[in-house]
C-alpha positions in Angstrom: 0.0 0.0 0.0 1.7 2.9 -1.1 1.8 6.7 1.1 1.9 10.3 -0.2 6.1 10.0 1.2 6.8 6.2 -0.3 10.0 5.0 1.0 11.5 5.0 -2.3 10.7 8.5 -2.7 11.6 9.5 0.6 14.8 7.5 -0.7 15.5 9.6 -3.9 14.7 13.2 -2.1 17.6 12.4 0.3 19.7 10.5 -2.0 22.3 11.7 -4.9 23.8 10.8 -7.9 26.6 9.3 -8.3 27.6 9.0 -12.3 24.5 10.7 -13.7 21.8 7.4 -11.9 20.0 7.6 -8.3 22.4 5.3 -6.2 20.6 4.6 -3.4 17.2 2.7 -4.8 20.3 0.3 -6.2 22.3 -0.1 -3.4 20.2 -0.7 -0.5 18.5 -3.1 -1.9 22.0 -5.0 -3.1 23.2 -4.6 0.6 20.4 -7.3 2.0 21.1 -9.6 -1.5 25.1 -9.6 -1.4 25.5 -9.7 -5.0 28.3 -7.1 -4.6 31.6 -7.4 -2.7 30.7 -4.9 0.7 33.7 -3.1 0.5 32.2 -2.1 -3.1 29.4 -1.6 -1.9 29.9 0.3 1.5 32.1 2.8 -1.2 29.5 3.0 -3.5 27.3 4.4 -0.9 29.5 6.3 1.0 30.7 8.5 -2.2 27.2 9.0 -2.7 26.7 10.6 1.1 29.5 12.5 0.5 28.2 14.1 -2.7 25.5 14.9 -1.1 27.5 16.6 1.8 29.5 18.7 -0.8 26.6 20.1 -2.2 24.7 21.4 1.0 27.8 24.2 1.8 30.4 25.0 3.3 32.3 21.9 5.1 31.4 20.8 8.5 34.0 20.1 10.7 32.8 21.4 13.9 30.7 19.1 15.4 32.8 15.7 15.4 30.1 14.3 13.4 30.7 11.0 11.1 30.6 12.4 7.6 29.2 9.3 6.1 26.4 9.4 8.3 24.1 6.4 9.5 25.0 3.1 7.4 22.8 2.0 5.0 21.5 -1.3 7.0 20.2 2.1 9.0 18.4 4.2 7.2 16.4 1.0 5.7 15.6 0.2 9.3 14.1 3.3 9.8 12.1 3.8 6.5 11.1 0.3 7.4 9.8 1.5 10.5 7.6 4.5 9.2 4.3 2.9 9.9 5.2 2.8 13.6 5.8 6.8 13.5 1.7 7.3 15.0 1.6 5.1 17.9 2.9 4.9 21.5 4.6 2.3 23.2 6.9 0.5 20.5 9.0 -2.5 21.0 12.0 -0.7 19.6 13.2 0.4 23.1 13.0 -2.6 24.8 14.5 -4.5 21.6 17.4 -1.3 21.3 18.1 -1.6 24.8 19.0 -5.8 24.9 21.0 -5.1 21.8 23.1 -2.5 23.0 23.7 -4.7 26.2 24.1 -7.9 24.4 27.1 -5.7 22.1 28.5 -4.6 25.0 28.7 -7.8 27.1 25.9 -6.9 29.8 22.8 -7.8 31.1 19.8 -5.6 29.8 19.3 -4.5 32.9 22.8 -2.7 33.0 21.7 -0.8 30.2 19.3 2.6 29.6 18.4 4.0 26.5 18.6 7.8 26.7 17.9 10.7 24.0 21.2 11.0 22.8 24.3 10.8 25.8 23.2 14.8 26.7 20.4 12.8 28.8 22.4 10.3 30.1 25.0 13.4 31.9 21.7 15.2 33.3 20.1 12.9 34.8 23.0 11.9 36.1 23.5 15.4 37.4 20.0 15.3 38.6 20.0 11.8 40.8 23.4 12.2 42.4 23.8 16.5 42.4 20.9 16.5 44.7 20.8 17.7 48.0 23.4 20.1 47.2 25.8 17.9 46.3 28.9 19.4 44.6 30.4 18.4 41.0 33.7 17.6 39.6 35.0 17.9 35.8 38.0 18.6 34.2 38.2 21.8 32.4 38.1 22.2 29.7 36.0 18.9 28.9 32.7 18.1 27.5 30.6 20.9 28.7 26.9 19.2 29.1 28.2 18.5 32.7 28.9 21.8 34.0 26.8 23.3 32.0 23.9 21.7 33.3 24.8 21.5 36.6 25.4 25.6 37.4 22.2 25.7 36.2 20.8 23.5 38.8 22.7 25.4 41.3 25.6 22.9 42.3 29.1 23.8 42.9 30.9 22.7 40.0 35.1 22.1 40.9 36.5 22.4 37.2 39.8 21.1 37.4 42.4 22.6 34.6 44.2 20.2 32.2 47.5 18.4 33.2 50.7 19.3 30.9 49.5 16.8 28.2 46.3 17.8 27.8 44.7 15.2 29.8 42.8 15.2 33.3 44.5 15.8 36.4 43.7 13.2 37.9 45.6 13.7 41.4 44.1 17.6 41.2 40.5 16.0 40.7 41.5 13.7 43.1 41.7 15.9 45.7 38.7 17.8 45.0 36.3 15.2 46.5 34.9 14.9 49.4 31.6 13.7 51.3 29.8 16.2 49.9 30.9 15.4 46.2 27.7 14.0 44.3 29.7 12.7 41.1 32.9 13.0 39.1 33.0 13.3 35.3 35.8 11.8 33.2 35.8 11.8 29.4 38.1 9.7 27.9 39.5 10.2 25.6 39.2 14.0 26.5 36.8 16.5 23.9 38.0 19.0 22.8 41.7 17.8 23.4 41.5 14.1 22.1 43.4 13.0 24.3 43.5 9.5 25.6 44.4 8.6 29.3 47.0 6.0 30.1 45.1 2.8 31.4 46.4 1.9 34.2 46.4 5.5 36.2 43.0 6.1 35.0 41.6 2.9 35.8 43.0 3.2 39.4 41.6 6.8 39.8 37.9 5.6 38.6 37.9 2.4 40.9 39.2 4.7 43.9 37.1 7.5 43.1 33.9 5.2 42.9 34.1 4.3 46.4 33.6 7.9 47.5 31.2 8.8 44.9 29.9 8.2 41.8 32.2 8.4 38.6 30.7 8.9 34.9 33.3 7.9 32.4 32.3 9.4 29.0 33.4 7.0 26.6 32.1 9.0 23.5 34.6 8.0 21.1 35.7 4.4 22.1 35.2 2.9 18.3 37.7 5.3 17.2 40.2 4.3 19.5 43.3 2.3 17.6 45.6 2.4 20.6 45.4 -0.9 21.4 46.5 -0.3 25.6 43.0 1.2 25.6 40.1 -0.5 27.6 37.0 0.7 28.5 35.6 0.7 32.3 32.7 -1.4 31.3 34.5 -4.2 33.3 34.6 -2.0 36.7 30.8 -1.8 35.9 30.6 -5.4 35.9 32.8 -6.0 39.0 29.8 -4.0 40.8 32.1 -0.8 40.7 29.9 2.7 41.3 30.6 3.5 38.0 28.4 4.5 35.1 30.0 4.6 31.5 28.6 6.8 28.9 28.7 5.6 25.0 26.1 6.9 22.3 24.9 6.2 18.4 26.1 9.7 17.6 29.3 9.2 16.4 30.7 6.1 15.1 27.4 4.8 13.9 26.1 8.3 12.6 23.0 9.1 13.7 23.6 12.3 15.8 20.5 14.0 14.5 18.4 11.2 15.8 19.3 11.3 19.3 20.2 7.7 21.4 22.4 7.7 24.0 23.6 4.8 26.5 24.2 4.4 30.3 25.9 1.4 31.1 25.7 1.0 35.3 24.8 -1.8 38.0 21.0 -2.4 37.8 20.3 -0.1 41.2 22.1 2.7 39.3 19.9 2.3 36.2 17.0 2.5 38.7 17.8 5.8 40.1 18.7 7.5 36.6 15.5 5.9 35.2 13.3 8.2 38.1 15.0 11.0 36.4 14.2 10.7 33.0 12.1 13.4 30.6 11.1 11.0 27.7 12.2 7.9 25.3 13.5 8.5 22.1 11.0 8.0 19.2 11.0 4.4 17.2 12.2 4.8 14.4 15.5 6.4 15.9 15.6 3.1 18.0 14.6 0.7 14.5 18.1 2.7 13.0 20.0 2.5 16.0 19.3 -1.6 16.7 20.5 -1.7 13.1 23.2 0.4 13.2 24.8 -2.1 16.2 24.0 -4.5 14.5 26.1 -3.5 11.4 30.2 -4.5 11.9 30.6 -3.3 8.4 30.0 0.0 8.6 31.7 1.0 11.7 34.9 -0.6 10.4 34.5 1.4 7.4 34.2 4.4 8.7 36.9 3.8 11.7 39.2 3.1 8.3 38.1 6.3 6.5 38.7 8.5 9.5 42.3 6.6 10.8 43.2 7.7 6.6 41.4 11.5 6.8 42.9 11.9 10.4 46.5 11.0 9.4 46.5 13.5 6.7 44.7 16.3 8.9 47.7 15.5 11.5 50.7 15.6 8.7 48.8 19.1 7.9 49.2 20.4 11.1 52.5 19.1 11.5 53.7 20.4 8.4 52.8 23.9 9.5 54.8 23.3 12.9 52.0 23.8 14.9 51.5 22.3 18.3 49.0 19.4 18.2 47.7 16.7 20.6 48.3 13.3 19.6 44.1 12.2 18.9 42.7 8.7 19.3 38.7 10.5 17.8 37.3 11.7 14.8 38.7 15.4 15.6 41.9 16.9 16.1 43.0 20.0 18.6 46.3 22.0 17.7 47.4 25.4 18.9 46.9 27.5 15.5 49.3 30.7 17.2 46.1 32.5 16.4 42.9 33.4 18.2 40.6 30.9 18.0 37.4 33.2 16.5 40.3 34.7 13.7 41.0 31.3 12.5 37.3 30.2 12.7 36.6 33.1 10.2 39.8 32.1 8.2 38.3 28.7 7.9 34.5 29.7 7.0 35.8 32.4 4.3 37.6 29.0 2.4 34.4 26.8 2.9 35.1 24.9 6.4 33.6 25.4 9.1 35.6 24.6 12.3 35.1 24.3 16.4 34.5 27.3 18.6 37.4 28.3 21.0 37.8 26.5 24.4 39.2 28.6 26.9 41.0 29.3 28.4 42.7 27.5 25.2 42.0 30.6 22.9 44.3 30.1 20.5 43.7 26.3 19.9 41.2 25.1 17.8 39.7 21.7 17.1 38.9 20.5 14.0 36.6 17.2 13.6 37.8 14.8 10.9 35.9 14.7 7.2 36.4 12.2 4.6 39.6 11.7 3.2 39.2 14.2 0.3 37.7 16.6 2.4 41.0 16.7 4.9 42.9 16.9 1.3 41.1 20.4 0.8 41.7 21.6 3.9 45.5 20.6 4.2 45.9 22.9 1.1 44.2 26.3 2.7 45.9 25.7 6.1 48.8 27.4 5.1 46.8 30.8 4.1 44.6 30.3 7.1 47.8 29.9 9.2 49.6 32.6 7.0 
């Protein structure tokens, strides 16, 4: 029974060409029969994405978004799941959240489904700020945290940066106490990229967590290649007062459809449950279940970006400007400039680039685009730089 918005019209209006023919009526379809090697067809698909990003403006490399977007297993779930857009109550949530914890290695139960990882910070902020319970960050970090929590009236103790870019971890150490409601680590850090060394880190979150509550925002842990890197799901499991943070926004794409994760010990779940505002809508969840799913497409794009990231780095380096060493899809170097000037730079040449971070106000971070796309921007650095 067709609609007035088919899917295969809804897939042509946000499709392109790629040689003069629709691609994506073609390739989706090839995806489910196999007739095609995947690498093929993942490229096939992907240049068609990124045609399609060339022609809406200038460049966006601000937002440490995936450039290839959702993967096509994806965006059929959620055409596929169109008819469930008018009622309440789907299945998708409960199915999206025992996929998540069966990809991770967990019991549902460890596992909520948030709108996007934004939620997953506040209500954090919300059960274990209350009572006037203070806050601890490093600064800068990702913001949501502090953000959220001076407008709820907490103390917030930012803690600045250690030499390398990373947290502090004896400084944020020594900011708790009793009256310290939770402690926010991102790792590896946003806006700096970097990646903490294991074995410190680990120690601080399992010491920590016996005092308070620690949220380790694990954002980008698809991107990571260092292979001493691990993940603190395993101090979850050990029954550790730990909650770790991942989300669908970046590796698998879907940023604009908003699904988050808390990983945590059932009783933790619980209490961030009480202070949820909403579920995301089903046919988010349909993508995202498929979008786990998919091995293909994150390895793809984890390939794509180690590529486009390399020669954004040689860029950098060339120019003999400071830079962290980055384990994400984005990049922070100390352009000599203010932050805002080289933001304009960037914009007048058709790239749009991260805001300043202070106090690092001559730094600026620079999320990772396709390979082609890093290509065109290694050759205005030098005038942007200039």
């Amino acid at each position: 029974m067709s609609s007035p918005l088919s899917r295969r019209a809804w897939l042509r209006t946000t499709s392109v060409g790629v040689g003069g023919a629709l691609l994506m009526p073609s390739v989706l379809p090839a995806l489910g029969r196999r007739t095609a090697p995947i690498d093929q067809e993942l490229e096939s698909y992907a240049r068609a994405v990124a045609a399609e990003r060339a022609a809406a403006g200038p460049v966006r490399l601000q937002s440490n978004e995936n450039p290839f977007g959702m993967s096509p297993r994806a965006k059929q779930a959620l055409m596929d799941a169109w008819d469930e857009h008018n009622k309440y109550g789907s299945p998708a949530i409960a199915l999206l959240r025992q996929t998540y914890a069966t990809h991770v290695g967990v019991p549902a139960e460890y596992v909520m489904v948030t709108q996007g990882s934004n939620e997953v910070i506040c209500t954090a902020a919300l059960a274990f700020g209350i009572d006037g319970k203070e806050l601890v960050a490093a600064d800068p970090t990702f913001e949501t945290l502090s953000t959220y929590g001076t407008h709820m009236g907490r103390t917030v103790h930012k803690v600045p940066l250690n030499p390398a870019h990373g947290h502090d971890l004896n400084a944020m150490d020594q900011r708790i106490t009793a009256n310290t409601g939770l402690v926010f680590v991102c790792n590896p850090n946003n806006p700096t990229g970097a990646l903490m060394p294991d074995a410190p880190l680990r120690d601080f979150v399992k010491s920590a967590s016996k005092r308070t509550t620690v949220l380790v925002d694990e954002a980008y842990h698809e991107y990571v290649t260092d292979p001493s890197y691990r993940s603190m799901i395993d101090l979850v499991v050990q029954g550790e007062n730990v909650i770790v943070l991942r989300t669908a926004s970046k590796i698998h794409g879907l940023a604009g459809c908003r699904i988050g994760f808390a990983i945590a010990h059932p009783d933790v779940i619980a209490r961030l449950e009480g202070f949820k505002t909403g579920a995301p809508n089903a046919l988010s969840a349909r993508a995202a279940i498929a979008a786990v799913n998919d091995v293909d497409w994150p390895r793809y794009c984890v390939q794509q970006n180690t590529e486009a990231r390399e020669i954004l780095r040689a860029a950098i380096a060339a120019s003999g400007r400071v830079q962290t060493p980055s384990q994400t899809n984005f990049i922070f170097f100390d352009a000599q400039r203010p932050t805002n000037t080289v933001r304009k730079a960037c914009e007048e040449r058709g790239f749009l680039v991260g805001r300043a971070f202070p106090p690092y106000d001559t730094w600026v971070r620079v999320s990772v685009g396709t390979p082609d796309e890093m290509r065109a921007f290694a050759r205005v650095l030098p005038e942007v730089l200039a």
